[in-house]
C-alpha positions in Angstrom: 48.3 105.8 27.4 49.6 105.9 23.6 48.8 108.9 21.4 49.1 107.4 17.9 48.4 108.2 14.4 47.1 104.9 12.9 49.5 105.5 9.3 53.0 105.6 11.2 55.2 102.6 10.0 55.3 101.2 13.8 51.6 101.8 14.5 51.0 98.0 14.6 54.0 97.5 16.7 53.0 100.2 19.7 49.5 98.9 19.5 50.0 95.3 19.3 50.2 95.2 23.5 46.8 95.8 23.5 45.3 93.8 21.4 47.0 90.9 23.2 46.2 91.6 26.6 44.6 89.0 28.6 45.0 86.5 25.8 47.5 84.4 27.7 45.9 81.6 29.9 49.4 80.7 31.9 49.2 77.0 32.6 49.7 77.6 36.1 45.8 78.8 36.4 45.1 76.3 34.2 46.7 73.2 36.4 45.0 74.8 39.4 41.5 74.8 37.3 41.9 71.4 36.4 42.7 70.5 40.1 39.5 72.0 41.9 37.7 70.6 38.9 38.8 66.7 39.9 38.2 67.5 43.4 34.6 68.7 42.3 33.9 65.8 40.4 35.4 63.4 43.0 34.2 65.0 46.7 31.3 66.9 45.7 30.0 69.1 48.5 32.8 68.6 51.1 35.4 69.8 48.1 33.1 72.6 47.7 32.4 73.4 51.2 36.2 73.4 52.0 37.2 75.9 48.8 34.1 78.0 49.4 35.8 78.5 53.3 39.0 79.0 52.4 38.7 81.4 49.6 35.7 83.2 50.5 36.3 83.0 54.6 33.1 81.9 55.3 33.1 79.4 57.8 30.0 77.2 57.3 29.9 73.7 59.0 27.9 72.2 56.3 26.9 72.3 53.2 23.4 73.2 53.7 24.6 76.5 54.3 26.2 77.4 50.7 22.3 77.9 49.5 20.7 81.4 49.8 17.8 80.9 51.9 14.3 82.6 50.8 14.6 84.1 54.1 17.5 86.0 53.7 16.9 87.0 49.6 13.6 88.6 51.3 15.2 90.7 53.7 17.7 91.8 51.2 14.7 92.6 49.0 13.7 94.8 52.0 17.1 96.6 52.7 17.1 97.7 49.3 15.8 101.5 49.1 12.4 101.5 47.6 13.3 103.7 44.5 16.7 101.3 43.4 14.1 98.6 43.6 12.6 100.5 41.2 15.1 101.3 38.9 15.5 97.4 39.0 12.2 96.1 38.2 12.3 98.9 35.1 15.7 97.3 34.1 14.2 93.9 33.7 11.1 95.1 32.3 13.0 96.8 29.9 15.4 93.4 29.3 12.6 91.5 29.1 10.3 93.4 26.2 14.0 94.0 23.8 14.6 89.6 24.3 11.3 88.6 23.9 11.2 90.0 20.4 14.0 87.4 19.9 11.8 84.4 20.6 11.7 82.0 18.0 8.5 79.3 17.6 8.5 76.0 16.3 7.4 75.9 12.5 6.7 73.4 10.1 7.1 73.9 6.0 4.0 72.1 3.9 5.6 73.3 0.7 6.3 70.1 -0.6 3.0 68.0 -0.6 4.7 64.9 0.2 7.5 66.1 2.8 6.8 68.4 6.0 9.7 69.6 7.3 10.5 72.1 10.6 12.2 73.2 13.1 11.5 72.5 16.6 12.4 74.9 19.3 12.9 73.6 23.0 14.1 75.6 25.9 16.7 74.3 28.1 15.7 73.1 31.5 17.9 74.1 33.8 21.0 76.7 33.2 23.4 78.4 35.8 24.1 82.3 35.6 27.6 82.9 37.2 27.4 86.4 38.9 30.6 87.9 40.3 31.1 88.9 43.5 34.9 90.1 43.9 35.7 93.7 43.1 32.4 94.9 42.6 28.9 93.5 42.8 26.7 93.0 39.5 22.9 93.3 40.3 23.0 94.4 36.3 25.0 90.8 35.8 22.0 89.2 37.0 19.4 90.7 34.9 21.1 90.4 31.7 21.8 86.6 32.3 18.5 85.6 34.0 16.0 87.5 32.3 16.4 86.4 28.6 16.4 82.8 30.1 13.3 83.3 31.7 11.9 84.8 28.6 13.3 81.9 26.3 11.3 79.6 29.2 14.0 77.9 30.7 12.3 76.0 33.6 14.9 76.2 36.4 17.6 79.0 36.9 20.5 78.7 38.9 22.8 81.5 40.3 26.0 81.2 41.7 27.4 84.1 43.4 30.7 84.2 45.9 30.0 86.1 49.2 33.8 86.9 50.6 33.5 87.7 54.3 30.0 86.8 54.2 28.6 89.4 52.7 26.4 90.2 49.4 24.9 93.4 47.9 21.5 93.3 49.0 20.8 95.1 45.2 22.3 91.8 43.6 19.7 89.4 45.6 16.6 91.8 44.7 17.6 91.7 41.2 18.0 87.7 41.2 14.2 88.0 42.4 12.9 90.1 40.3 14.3 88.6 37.6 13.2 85.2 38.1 15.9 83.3 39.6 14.9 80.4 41.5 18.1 79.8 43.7 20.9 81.1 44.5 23.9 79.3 45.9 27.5 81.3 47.6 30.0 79.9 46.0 32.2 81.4 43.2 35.0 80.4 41.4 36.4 77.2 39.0 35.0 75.8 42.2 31.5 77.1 41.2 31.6 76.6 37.4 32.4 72.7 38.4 29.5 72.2 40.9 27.2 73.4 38.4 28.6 71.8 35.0 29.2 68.1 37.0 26.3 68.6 39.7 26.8 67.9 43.7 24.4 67.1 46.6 23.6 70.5 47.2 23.7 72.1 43.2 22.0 70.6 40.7 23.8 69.8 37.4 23.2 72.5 34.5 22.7 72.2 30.8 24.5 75.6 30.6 26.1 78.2 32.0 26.7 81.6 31.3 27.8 84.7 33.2 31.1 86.5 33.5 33.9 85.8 35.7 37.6 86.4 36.4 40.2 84.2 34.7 40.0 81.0 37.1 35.9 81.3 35.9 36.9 81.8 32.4 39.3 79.1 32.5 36.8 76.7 34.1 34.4 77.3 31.9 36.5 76.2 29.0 37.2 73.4 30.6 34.4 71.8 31.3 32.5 73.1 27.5 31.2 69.6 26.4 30.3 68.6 29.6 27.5 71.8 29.3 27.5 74.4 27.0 28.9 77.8 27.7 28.1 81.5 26.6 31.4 82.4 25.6 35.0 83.4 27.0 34.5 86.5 28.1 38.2 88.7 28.6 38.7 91.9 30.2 36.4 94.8 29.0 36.9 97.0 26.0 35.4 100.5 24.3 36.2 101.9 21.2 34.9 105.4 20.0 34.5 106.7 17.1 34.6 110.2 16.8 34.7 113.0 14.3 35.8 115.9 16.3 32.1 117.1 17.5 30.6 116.4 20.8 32.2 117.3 24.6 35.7 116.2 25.2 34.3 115.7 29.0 31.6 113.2 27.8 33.8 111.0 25.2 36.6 111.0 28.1 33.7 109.7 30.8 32.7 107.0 28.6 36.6 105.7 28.2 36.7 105.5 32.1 33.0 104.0 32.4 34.8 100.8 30.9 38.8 101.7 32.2 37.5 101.3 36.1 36.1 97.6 35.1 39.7 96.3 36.4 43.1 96.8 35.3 43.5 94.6 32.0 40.4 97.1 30.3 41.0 98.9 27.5 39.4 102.0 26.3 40.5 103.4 23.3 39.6 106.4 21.2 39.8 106.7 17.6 39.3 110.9 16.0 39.7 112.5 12.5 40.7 115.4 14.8 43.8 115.6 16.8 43.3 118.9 18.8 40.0 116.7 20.1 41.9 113.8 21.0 43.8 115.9 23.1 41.4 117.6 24.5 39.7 113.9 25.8 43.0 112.5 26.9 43.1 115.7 29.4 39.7 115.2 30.0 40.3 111.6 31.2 43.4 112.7 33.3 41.1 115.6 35.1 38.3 112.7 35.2 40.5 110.4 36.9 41.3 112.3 40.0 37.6 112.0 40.7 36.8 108.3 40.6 36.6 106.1 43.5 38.3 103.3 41.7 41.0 106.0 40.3 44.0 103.3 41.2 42.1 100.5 38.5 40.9 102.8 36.2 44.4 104.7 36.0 46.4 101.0 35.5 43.9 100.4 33.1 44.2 103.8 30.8 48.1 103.7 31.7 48.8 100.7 30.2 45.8 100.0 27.7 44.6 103.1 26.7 44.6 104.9 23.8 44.2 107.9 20.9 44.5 107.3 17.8 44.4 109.5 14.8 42.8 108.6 11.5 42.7 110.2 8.2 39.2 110.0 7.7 36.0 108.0 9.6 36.2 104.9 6.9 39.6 105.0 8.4 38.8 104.3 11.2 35.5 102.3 10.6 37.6 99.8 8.9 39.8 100.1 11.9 37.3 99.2 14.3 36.3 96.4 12.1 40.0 94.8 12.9 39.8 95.5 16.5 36.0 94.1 16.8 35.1 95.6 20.1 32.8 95.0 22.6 31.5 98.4 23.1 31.8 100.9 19.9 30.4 104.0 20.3 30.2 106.6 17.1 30.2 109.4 18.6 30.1 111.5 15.6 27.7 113.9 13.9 25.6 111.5 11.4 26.3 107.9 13.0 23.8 106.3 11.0 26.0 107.6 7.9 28.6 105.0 9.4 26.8 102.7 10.7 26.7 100.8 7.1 30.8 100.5 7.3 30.6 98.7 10.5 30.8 95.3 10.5 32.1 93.7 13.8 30.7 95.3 16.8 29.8 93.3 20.0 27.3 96.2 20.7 27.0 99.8 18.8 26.2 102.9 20.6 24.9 105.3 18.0 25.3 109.0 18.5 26.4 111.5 21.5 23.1 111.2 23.6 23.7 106.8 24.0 26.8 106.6 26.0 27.6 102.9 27.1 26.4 103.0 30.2 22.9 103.0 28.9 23.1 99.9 27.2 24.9 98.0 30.1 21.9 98.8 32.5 18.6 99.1 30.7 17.9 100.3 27.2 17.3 96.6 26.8 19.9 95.1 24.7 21.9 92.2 26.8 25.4 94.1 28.0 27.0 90.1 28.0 28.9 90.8 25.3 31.6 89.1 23.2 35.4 90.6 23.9 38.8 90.5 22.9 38.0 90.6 19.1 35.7 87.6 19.0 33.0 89.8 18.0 33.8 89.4 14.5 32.1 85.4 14.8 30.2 85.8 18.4 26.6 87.7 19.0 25.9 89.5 22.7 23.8 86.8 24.9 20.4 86.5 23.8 17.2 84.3 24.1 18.8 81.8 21.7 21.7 80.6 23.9 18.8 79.3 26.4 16.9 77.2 23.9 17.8 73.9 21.7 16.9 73.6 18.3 15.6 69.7 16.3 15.2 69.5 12.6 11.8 67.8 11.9 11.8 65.7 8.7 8.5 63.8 7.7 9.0 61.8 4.5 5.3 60.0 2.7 5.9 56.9 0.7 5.2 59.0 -2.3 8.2 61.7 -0.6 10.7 59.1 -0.7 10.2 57.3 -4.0 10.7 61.1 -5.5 14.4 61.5 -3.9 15.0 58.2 -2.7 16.9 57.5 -5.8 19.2 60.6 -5.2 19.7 59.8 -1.6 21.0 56.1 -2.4 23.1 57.7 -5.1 25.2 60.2 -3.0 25.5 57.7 -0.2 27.1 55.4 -2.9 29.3 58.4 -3.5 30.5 58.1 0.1 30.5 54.1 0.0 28.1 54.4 3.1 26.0 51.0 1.8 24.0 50.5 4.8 22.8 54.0 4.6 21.8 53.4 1.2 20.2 49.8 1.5 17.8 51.7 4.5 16.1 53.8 1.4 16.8 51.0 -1.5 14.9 48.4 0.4 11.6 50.7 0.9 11.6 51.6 -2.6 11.7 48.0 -3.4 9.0 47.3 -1.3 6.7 50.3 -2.6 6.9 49.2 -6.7 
């Protein structure tokens, strides 16, 4: 973990390992990507089949067998405990009512008396949520992918999910039904983001696909953009806060870990006008540490990537958080909407002591798929409009175009484009 003050001359230096964490695609992963991606494309189900055996250890003769049956989703639904069903269904109701205020309709502009013009708004019809599987299981993963797709009325949802050994969280299948998923297919993997970007026998072919995943998912996914549309690329998980010397050490230091036990590339950094507090946190999160399940991740993680940095003052470090653009940015400081106006890149922003992280990655509504790695600074979190399609309408009357067909044969001769200008010249003719 560095302890830094953000004006010493090397500051950039020490801190530049984090920034660039993750960035790297070596082209080893990518040459492998690009391998099971041709196989994909060439074999179909039998190249999935045998990748989905010999990486998740599953065994299946066919590949009938890679679909979730409605028989077994049901009697997941049922080994789920009655009250985390519960906290579900209130986590997609919740997902639901914050997207639908997102929903755009189609609209038409009468303005002009001799021109309509619009905007048509079209849901996709069939998109792929990738959910992983590996080091932990997402039932939150599915929500946040599947529900704003439902409420943008996408018609079909498809959900890939790897089973290693066989075996699922029953919480991740309830969720998928609750949320509206309509099947659900164990596979995982480039293997998986191929199936659903090129189609097989058994997986239907996608107009889009979004979900996290590990590098070999992320490197897929980028590989096959054009073929589909993706979400983003997401990289490891990041947190910044923003504090001001108030609040508990204990709760700014659980917060840093809430992200540092993702996996070992995280990063989870801490940014005070108060040293004697930043101190107090990083013993917070050593104390904190011993008590985690995952202590070996989250420890790599805040070993390597963490950090506290000192600021002069909380424009300071606003503007530093605007050069970092994180994913997570808590301001954990006494008047956060005082700040709030300095902040300009911020994946999501968690506004005061009482809204830790947590609360936005599992339901205060807001979608937790959130851009990373800086790329907040040009990308928005996932939301109802990466599950539609938007056409211009344009309606031109006779009496429309003999107003600006004059102007539009003029700047097509700018361009030397005379086809494009003889298609309006010759109506105009006709209409004298």
């Amino acid at each position: 973990m560095l302890f830094l003050d953000i004006n010493e001359t090397d500051f950039d230096t020490r801190f530049a390992a984090i920034l660039t964490r993750g960035e790297e695609t070596s082209l080893q992963v990518t040459e492998v990507v690009r391998g099971i991606i041709k196989d994909i494309r060439s074999s179909g189900d039998d190249a999935l089949l045998e990748y989905t055996n010999r990486f998740d250890r599953l065994g299946l003769a066919d590949a009938a067998g890679l679909e979730i049956t409605a028989a077994e989703i049901e009697a997941a639904v049922a080994a789920v405990p009655a009250d985390d069903l519960a906290a579900l269904q209130l986590a997609v109701e919740r997902v639901a009512r914050f997207h639908e205020k997102q929903k755009q309709q189609t609209w038409l502009s009468t303005e002009e008396s001799d021109i309509l013009l619009g905007q048509k708004v079209t849901p996709l019809n069939r998109v792929g949520i990738y959910v992983p599987g590996g080091k932990a299981s997402y039932p939150s993963s599915v929500i946040m992918n599947a529900v704003p797709a439902k409420v943008a009325g996408v018609r079909e949802i498809i959900m890939v999910c790897p089973t290693p050994g066989n075996e699922i969280n029953p919480a991740v299948l309830a969720a998928a039904k609750l949320a509206g998923v309509d099947r659900i297919f164990r596979v995982g993997g480039a293997q998986a983001v191929a199936a659903l970007a090129y189609g097989t026998a058994s997986i239907p072919k996608v107009d889009k696909i979004t979900g996290p995943g590990n590098i070999y998912v992320a490197t897929a996914k980028q590989l096959v953009f054009g073929q589909v549309g993706i979400d983003m690329i997401a990289g490891p998980s990041e947190i910044l806060v923003i504090n001001d010397g108030t609040g508990n050490p204990a709760h700014i230091a659980a917060d840093l870990l809430s992200q540092a036990e993702h996996d070992e590339l995280a990063s989870s950094i801490l940014i005070t006008t108060d040293r004697g507090f930043g101190e107090k946190v990083a013993a917070e999160v050593e104390r904190q540490l011993a008590l985690l399940s995952r202590e070996s991740i989250a420890r790599a993680s805040w070993d390597k990537f963490g950090a506290v940095i000192v600021a002069g003052s909380l424009a300071e470090a606003a503007a530093f958080s605007n050069r970092i653009a994180p994913e997570h940015l808590e301001l954990a400081v006494a008047d956060p909407f005082g700040l709030l106006p300095l902040i300009d890149n911020a994946g999501a922003i968690f506004m005061g002591h009482w809204t830790p992280e947590a609360a936005g990655d599992y339901l205060a509504g807001p979608n937790h798929t959130l851009p990373t790695g800086g790329t907040a600074r040009f990308f928005s979190p996932l939301s109802v409009d990466d599950f539609v399609k938007k056409s211009s309408i344009i309606s031109f009357s006779e009496q429309g175009l003999k107003r600006l067909g004059d102007r539009i044969v003029q700047i097509a001769g700018l361009e030397g484009l005379e086809a494009h200008a003889r298609s309006v010249s010759l109506r105009l003719e006709e209409s004298k």
